[in-house]
Gaussian input, Z-matrix of N, CA and C with variables (Angstrom, degrees):
# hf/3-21g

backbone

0 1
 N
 C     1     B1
 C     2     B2     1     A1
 N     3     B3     2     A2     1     D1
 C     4     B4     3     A3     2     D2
 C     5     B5     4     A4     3     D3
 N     6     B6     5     A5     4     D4
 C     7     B7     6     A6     5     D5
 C     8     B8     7     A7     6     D6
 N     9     B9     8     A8     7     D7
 C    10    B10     9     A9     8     D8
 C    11    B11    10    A10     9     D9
 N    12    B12    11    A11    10    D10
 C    13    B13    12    A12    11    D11
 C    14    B14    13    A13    12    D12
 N    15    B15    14    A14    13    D13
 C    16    B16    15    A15    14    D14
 C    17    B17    16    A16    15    D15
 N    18    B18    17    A17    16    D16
 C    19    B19    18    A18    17    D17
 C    20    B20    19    A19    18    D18
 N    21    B21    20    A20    19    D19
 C    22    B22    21    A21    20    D20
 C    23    B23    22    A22    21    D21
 N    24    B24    23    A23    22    D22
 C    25    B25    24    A24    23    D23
 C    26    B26    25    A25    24    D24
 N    27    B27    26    A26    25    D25
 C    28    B28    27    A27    26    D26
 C    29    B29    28    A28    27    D27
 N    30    B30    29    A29    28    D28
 C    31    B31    30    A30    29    D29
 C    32    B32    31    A31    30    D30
 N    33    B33    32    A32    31    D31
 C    34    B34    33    A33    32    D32
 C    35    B35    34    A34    33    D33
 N    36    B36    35    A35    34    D34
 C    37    B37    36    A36    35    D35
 C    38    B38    37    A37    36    D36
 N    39    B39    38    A38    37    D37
 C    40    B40    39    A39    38    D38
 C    41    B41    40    A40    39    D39
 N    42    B42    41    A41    40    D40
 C    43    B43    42    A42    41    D41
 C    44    B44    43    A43    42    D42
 N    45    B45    44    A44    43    D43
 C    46    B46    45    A45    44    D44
 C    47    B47    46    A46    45    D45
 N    48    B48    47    A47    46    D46
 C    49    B49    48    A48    47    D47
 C    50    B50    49    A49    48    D48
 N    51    B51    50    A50    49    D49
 C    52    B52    51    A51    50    D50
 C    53    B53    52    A52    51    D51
 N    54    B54    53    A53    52    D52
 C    55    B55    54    A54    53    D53
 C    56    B56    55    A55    54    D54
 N    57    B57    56    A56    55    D55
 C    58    B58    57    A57    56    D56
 C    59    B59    58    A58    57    D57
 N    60    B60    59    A59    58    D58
 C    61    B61    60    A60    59    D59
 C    62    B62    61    A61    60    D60
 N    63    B63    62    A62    61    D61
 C    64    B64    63    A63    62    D62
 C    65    B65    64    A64    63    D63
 N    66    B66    65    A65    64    D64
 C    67    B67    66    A66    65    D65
 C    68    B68    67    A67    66    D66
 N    69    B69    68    A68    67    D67
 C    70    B70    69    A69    68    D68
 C    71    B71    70    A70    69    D69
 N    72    B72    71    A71    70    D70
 C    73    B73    72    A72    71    D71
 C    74    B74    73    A73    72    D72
 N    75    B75    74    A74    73    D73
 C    76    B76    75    A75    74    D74
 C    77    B77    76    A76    75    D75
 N    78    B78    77    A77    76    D76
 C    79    B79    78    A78    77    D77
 C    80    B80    79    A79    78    D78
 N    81    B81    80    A80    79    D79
 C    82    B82    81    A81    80    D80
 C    83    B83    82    A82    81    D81
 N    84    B84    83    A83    82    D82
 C    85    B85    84    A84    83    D83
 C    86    B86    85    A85    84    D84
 N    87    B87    86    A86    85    D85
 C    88    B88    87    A87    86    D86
 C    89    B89    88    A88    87    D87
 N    90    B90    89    A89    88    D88
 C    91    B91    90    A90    89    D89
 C    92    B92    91    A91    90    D90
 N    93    B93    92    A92    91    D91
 C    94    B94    93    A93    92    D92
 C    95    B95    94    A94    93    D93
 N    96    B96    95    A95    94    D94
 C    97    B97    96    A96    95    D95
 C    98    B98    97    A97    96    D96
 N    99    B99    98    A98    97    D97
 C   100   B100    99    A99    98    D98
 C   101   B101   100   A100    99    D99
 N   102   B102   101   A101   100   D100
 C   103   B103   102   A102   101   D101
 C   104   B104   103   A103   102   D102
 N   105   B105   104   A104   103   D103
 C   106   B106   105   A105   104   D104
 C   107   B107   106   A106   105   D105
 N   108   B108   107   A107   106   D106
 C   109   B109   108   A108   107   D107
 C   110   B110   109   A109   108   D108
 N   111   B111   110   A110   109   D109
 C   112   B112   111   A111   110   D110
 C   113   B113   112   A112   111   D111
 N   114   B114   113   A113   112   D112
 C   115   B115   114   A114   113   D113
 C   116   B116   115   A115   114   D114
 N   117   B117   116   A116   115   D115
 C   118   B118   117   A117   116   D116
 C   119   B119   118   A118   117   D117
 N   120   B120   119   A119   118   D118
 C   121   B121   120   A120   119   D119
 C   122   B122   121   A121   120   D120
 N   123   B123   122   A122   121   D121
 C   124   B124   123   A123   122   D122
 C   125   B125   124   A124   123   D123
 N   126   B126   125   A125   124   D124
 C   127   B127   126   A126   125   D125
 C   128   B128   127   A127   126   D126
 N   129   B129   128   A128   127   D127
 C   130   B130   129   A129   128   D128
 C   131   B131   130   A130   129   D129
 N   132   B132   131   A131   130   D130
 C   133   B133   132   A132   131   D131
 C   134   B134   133   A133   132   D132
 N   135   B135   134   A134   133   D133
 C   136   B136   135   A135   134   D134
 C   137   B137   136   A136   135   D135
 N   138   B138   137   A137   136   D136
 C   139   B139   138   A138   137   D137
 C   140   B140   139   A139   138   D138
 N   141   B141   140   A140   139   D139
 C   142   B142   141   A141   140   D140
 C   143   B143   142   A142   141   D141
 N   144   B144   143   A143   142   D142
 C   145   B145   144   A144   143   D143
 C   146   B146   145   A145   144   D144
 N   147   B147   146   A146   145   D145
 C   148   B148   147   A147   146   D146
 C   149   B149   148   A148   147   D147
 N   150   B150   149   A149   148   D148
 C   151   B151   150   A150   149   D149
 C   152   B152   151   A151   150   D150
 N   153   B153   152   A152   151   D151
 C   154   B154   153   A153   152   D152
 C   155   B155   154   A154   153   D153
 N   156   B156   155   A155   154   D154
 C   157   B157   156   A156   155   D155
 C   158   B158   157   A157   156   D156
 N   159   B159   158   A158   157   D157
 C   160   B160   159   A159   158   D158
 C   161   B161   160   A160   159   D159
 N   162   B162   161   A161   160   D160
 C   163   B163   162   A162   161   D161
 C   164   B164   163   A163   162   D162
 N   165   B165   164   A164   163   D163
 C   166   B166   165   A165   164   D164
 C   167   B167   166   A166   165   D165
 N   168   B168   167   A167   166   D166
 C   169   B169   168   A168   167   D167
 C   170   B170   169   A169   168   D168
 N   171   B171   170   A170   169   D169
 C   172   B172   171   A171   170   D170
 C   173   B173   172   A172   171   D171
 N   174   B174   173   A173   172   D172
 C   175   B175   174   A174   173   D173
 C   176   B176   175   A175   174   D174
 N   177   B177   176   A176   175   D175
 C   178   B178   177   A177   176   D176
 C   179   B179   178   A178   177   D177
 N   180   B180   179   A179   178   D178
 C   181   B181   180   A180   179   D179
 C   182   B182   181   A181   180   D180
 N   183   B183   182   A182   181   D181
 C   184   B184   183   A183   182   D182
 C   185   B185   184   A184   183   D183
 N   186   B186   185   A185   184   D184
 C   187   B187   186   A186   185   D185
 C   188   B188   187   A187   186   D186
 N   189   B189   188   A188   187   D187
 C   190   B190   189   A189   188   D188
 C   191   B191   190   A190   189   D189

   B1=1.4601
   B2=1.5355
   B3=1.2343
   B4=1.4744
   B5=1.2928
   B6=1.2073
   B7=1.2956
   B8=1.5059
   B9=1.3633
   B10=1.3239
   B11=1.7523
   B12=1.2080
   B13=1.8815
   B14=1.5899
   B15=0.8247
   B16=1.8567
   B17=1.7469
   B18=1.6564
   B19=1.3340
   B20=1.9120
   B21=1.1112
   B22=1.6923
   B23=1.7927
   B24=1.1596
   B25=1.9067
   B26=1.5389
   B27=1.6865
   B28=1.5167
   B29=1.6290
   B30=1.2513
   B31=1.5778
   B32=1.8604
   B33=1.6998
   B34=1.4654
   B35=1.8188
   B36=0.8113
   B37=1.3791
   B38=1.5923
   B39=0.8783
   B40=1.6199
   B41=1.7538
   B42=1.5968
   B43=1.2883
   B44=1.8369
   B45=1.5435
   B46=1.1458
   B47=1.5223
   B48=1.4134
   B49=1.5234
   B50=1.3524
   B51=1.4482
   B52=1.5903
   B53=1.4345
   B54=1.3009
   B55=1.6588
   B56=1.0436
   B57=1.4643
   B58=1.2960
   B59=1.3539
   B60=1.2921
   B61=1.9329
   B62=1.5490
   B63=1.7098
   B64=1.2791
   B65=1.5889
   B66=1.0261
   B67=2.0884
   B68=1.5990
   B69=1.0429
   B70=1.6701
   B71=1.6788
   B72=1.3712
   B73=1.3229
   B74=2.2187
   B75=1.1208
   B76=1.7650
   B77=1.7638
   B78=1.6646
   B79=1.3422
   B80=1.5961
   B81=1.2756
   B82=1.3709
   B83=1.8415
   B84=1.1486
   B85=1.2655
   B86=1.5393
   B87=1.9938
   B88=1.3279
   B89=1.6081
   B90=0.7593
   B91=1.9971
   B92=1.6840
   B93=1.3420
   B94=1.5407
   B95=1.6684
   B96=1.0202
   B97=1.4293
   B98=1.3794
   B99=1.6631
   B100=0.9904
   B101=1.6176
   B102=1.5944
   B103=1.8556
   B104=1.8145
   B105=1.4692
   B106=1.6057
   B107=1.5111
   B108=1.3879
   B109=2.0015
   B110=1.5752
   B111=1.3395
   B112=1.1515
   B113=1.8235
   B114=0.9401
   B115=1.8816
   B116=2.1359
   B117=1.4520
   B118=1.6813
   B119=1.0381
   B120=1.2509
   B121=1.4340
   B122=1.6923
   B123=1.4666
   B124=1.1250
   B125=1.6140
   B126=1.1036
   B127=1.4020
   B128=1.6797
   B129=1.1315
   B130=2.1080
   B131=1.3288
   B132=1.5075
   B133=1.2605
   B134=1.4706
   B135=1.6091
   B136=1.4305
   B137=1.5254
   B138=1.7228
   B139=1.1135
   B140=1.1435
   B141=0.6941
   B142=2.2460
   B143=1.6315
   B144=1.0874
   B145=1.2921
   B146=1.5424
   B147=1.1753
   B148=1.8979
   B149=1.8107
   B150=1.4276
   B151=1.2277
   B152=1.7606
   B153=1.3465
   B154=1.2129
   B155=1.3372
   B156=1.0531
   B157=1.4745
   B158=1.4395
   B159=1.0847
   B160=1.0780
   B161=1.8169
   B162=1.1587
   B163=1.5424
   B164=1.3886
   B165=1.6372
   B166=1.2840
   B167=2.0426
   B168=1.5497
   B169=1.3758
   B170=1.3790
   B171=1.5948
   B172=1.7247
   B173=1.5565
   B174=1.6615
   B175=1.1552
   B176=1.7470
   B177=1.3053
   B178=1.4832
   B179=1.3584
   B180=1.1808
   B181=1.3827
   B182=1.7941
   B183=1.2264
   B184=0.9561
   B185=1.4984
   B186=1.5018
   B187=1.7919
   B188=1.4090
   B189=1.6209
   B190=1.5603
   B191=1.2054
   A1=108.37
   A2=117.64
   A3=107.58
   A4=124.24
   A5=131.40
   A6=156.93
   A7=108.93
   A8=119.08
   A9=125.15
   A10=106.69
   A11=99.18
   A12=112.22
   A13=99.72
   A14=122.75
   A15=122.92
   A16=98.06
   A17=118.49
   A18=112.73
   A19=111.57
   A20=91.57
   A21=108.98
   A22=79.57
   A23=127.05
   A24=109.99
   A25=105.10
   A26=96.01
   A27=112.81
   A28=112.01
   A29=117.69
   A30=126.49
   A31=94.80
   A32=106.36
   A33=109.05
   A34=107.30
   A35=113.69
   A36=127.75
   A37=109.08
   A38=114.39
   A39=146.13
   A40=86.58
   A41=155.93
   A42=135.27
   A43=93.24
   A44=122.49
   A45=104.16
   A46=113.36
   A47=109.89
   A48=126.17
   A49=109.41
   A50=113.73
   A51=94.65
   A52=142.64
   A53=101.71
   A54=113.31
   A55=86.39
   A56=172.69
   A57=145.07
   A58=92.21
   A59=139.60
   A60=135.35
   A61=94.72
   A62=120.71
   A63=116.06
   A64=113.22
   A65=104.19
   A66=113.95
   A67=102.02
   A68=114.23
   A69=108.13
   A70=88.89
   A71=107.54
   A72=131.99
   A73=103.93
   A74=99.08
   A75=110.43
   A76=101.40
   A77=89.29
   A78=78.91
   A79=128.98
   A80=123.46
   A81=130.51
   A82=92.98
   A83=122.97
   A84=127.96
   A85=98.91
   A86=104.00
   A87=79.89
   A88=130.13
   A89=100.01
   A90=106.09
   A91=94.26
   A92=93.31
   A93=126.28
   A94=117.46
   A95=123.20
   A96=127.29
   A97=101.16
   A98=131.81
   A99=121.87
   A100=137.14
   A101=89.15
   A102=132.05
   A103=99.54
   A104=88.22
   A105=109.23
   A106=110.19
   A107=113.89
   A108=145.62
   A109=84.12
   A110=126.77
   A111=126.60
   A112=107.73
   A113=124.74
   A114=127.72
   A115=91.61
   A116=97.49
   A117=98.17
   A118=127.69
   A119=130.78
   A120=156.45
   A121=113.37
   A122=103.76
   A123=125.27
   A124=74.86
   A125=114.12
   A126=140.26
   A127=99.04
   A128=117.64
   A129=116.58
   A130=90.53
   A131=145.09
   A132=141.32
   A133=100.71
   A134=122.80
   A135=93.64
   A136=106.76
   A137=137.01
   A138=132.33
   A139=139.95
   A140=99.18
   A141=128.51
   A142=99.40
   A143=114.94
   A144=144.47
   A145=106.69
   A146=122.31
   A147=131.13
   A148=75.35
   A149=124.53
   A150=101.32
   A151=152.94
   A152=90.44
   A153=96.63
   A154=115.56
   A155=121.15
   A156=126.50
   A157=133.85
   A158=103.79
   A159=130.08
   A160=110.41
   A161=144.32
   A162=115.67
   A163=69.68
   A164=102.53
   A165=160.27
   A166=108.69
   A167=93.44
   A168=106.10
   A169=106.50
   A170=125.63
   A171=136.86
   A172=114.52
   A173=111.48
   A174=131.31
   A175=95.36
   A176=121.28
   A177=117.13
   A178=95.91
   A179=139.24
   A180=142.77
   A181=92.29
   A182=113.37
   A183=96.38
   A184=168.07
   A185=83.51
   A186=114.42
   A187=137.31
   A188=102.09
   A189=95.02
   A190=118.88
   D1=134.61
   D2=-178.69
   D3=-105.69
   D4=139.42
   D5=-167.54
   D6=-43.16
   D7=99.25
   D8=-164.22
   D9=-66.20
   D10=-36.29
   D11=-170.23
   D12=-84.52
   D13=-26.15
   D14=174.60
   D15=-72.23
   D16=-41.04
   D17=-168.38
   D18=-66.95
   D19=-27.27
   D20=-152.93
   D21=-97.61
   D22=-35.32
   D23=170.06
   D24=-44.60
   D25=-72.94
   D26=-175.50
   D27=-35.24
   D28=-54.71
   D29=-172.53
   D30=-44.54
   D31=-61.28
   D32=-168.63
   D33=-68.21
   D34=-3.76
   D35=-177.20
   D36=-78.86
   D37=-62.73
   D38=-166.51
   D39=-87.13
   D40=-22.85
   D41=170.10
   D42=-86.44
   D43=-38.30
   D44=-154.08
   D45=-67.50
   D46=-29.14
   D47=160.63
   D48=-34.89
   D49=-95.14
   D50=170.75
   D51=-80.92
   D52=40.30
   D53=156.16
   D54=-106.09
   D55=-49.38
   D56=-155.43
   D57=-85.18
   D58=-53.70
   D59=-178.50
   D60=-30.88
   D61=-60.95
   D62=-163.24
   D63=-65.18
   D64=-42.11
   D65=174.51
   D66=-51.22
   D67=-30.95
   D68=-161.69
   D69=-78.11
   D70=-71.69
   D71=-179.64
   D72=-27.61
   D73=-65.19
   D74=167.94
   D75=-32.06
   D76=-89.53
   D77=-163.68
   D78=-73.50
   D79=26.30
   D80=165.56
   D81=-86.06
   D82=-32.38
   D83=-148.68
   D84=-95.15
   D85=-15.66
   D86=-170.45
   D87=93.85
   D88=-15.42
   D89=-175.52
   D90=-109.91
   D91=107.37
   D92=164.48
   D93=-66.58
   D94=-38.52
   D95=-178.99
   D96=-84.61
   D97=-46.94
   D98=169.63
   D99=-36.88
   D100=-51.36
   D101=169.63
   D102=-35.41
   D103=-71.36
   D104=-167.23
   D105=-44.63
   D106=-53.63
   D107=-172.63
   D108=-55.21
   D109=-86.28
   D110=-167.27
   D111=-60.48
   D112=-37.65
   D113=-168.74
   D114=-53.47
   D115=-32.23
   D116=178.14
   D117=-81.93
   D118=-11.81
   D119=169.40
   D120=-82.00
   D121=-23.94
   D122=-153.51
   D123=-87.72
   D124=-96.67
   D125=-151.75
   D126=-51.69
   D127=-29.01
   D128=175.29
   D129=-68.30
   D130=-78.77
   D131=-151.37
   D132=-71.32
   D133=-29.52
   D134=-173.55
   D135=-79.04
   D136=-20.12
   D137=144.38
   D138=-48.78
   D139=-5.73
   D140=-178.67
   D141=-86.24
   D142=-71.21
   D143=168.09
   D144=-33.36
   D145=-61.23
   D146=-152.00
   D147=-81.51
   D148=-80.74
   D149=-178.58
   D150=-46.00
   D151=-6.74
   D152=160.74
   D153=-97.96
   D154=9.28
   D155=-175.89
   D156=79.61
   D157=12.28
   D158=-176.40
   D159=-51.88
   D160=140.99
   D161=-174.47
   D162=-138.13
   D163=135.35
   D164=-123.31
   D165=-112.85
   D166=-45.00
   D167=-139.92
   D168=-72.54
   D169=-18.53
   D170=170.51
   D171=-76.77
   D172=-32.26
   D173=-132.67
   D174=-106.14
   D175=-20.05
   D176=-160.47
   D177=-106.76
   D178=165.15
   D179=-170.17
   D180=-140.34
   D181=-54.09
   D182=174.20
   D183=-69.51
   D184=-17.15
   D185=-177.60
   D186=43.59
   D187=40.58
   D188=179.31
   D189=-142.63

């Protein structure tokens, strides 16, 4: 049976990836509201993440 809480890491694992692709992508682009939309998405999964234990420090591109 597989590990429901390992699946649901991976899931938040695999959005925070491309929420940081999209942040990069934003602010090259310039779009501040975009920035902002995703910076909130950003910051729930990367708190999502730290409590699950997730360690952070390879994994974030963005750092803030």
């Amino acid at each position: 049976m597989p590990n429901k809480n390992l699946e649901i890491t991976q899931k938040a694992m695999e959005d925070f990836k491309k929420i940081q692709e999209y942040m990069i992508l934003a602010k090259e682009e310039n779009s501040t509201k975009t920035y902002a939309k995703l910076k909130d998405e950003y910051i729930y999964l990367k708190s999502f993440l730290t409590i699950a234990g997730v360690n952070l420090t390879e994994l974030d591109k963005i750092k803030e």
